[in-house]
N, C-alpha and C positions, 0 to 999 in steps of 0.2 A: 420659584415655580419648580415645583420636581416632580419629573416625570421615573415612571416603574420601570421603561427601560432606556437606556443606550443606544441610541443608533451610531454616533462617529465621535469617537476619543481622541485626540489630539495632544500629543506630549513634548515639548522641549522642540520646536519646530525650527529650523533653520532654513533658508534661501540664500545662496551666495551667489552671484555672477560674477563671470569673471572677463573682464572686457580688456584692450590695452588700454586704458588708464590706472587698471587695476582693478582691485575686486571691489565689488557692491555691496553692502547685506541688505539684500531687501524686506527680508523676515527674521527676525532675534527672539528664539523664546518663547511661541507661541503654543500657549498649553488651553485648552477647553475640551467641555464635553457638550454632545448636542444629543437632548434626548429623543427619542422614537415618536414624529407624527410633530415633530416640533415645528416651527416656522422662526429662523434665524436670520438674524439680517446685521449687514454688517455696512458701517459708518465710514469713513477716513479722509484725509486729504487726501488729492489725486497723487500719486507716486507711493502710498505707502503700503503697497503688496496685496491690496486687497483681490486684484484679477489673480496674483502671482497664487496666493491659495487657496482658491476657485480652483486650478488649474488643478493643483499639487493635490486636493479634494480626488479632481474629474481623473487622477489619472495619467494628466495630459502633461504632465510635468513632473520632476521627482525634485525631493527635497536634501539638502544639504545637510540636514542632522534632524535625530528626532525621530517620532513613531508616529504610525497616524492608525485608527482603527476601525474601519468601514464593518457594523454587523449587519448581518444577512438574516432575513427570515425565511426566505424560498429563495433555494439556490433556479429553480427554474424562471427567475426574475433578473433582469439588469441590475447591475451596482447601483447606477445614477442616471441621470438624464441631463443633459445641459444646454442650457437655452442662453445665447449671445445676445449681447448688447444689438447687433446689427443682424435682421432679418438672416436667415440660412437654410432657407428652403428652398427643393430643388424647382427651377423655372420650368423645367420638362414635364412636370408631374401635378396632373391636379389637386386640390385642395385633400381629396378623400385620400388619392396615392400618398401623400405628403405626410399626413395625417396616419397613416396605417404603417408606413416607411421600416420602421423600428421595429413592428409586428411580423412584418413581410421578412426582414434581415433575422427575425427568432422563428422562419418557418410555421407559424402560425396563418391556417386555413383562409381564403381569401375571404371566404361568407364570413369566416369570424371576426377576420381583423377589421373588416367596410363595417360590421355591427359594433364594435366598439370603438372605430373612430368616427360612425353618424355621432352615437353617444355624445363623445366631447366635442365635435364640430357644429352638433345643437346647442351645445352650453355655453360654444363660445359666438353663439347666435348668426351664423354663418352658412347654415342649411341650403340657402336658396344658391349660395356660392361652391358647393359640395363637388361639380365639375368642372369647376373653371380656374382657371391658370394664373400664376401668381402677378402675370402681365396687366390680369384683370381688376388685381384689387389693391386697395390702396395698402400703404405703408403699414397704417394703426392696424389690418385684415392681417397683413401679410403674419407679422408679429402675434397676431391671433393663434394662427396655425402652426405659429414655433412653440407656444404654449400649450395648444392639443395635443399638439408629435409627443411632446414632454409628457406628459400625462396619459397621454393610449399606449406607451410603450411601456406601463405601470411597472417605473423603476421603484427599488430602496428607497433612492435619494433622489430630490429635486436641486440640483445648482442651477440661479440665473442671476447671469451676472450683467445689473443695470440693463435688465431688459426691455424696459417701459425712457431707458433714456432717450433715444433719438428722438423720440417722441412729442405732438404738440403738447398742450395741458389739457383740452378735452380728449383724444383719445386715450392719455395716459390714466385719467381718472378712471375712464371705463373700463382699461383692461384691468385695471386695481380691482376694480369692484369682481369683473368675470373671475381675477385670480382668486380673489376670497372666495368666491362662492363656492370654482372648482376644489379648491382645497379646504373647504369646511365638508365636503363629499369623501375626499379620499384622505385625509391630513394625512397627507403626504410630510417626510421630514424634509425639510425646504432650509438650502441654503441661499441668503439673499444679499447680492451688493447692491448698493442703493450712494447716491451721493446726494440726497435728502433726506432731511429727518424725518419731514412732514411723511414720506409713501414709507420709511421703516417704521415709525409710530402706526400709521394704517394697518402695515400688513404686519409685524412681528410679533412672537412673545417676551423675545430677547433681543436686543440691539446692543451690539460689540462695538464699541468707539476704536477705532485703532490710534495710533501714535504717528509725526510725519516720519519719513525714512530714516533711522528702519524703521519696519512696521511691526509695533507691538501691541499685546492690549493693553489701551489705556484703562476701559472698565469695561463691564458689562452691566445692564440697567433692565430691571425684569419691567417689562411693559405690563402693567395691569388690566390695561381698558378692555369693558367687558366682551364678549363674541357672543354670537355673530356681530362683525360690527357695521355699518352706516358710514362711509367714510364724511359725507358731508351732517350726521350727527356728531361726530366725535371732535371733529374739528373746534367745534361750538367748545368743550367741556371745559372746565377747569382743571379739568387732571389732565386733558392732552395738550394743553398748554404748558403746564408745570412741567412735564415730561419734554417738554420743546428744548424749554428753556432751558432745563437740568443740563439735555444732552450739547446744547447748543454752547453752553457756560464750559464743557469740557473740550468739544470741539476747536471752540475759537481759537485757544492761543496753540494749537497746532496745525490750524490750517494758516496761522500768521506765521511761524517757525517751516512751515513748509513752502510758502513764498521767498521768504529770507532767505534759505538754505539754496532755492534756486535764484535766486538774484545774484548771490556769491557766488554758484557756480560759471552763469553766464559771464560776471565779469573778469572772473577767474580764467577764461576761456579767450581774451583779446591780448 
C-alpha cells in the first residue's frame, strides 16, 4: 500500500530505562514510515513497548537513540492528539466544554469551537447528552468524548492507545464502527495500539506485529479488506480470516516467549 506522502518517519529507535536492577531496552531498532491519512495499528505482547512509542510518537517521552519525523501540513494545527486507554476527560466540564477543550487551549472563537464540536458530538451520537456532565454518562459515552476531543481539536496525527480496551464487547464494537466512520470523514493519519487482532484487522491498513521485550518489529502485514468497511461483514470473509490467522501464526510464539521471559523473571526474584 503506498501512499504520495509522509506523515511520520521513524529511524534506528531506541528506549533504554534505567532502573536499580539495571537497564531495560524496551525498544531496539525500530525503523518505519507511516504514510499521510493512513490508519496504523500496532500488535505485541504486553510489555513489549508498544505504549513506550505512543509516548516517544506524543512527545510525551524521549528516546534513547534514533530519529523520529513528525510532517506538518499547517503549522496552525496540533502535532497529534492522544486518546488513553482509560477515560481522561475533565469531570467539571460538560460534554460540549470537553469536546471544544483543545479549541478553546488554540484560542479559537467560542461560536466556532461549540459549531465544530456539535459536528463530532453528533457523529459520535451524543447530541441529546451535549450538556451534561461526565457523572452522567456511562463508561463506552465517556470514551465517546475522548474521541471527539481527538478529532475537533484536528491534529496531524491521531495516537490511541487501546482506547476501546476497558471496554465491554458491545460498546467496543460501536465505537469501532463510530471510529471508522469519523475517520473515513477526515483520514486522519492514526496511530493505533490494539491487543487484538480482530479490532486491528477492522480498523487498519497496516498492522505492525512487534517482538516480546525488547520490542521490535517483527513484520508489518498490509491489510487489504476493502473500505469503507462493515465490521460484522468482514468478519464473515475468507481474507479476514486468512489475515487472522497469518497474523496470529506470528503473534504466538512471542506472546509464549513473553510469558516465559516473565516466569523467569518472577522466579528469579525469591
Amino acid at each position: 500500500m503506498a501512499y504520495e506522502k509522509e506523515s511520520i518517519s521513524v529511524t534506528n529507535l531506541s528506549k533504554i530505562f534505567h532502573t536499580t536492577s539495571g537497564e531495560i531496552t524496551a525498544l531496539q531498532d525500530i525503523s518505519l514510515s507511516i504514510g499521510e491519512g493512513e490508519f496504523f495499528c500496532i500488535v505485541g505482547p504486553s510489555g513489549c513497548g508498544k505504549t513506550t512509542l505512543l509516548r516517544i510518537l506524543a512527545g510525551l517521552d524521549s528516546s534513547s537513540g534514533g530519529t523520529i519525523s513528525l510532517k506538518t501540513t499547517n503549522v496552525d494545527r496540533p502535532i497529534n492528539s492522544m486518546v488513553f486507554q482509560e477515560q481522561s476527560i475533565f469531570p467539571w466540564m460538560t460534554v460540549i466544554d470537553n469536546v471544544s477543550y483543545g479549541l478553546r487551549m488554540r484560542n479559537i472563537p467560542k461560536k466556532e469551537r461549540y459549531e465544530i464540536a456539535n459536528h463530532y458530538i453528533e457523529m459520535i451520537g451524543l447530541s441529546k447528552f451535549t450538556h451534561a456532565y461526565p457523572s452522567q454518562l456511562s463508561g463506552g459515552m465517556k470514551q465517546r468524548v475522548s474521541v471527539a476531543r481527538a478529532f475537533a481539536n484536528d491534529p496531524e496525527i491521531l495516537l490511541m492507545d487501546e482506547p476501546f480496551g476497558a471496554l465491554d464487547e458491545q460498546n467496543r464494537i460501536l465505537l469501532q464502527h463510530e471510529l471508522l466512520r469519523i475517520w473515513e470523514e477526515a483520514r486522519k493519519t492514526t496511530v493505533f495500539i490494539t491487543h487484538s487482532i480482530d479490532e486491528a484487522l477492522c480498523l487498519g491498513d497496516r498492522i505492525m506485529v512487534m517482538s516480546a521485550n525488547p520490542g521490535m518489529i517483527k513484520t508489518i502485514i498490509t491489510n487489504d479488506l476493502p473500505r469503507p468497511r462493515k465490521i460484522s461483514e468482514i468478519r464473515t470473509s475468507l481474507q479476514y480470516n486468512q489475515l487472522f490467522q497469518s497474523i496470529w501464526q506470528i503473534l504466538r510464539d512471542e506472546v509464549t516467549n513473553s510469558k516465559a521471559n516473565s516466569s523467569t523473571e518472577e522466579k528469579s526474584n525469591y
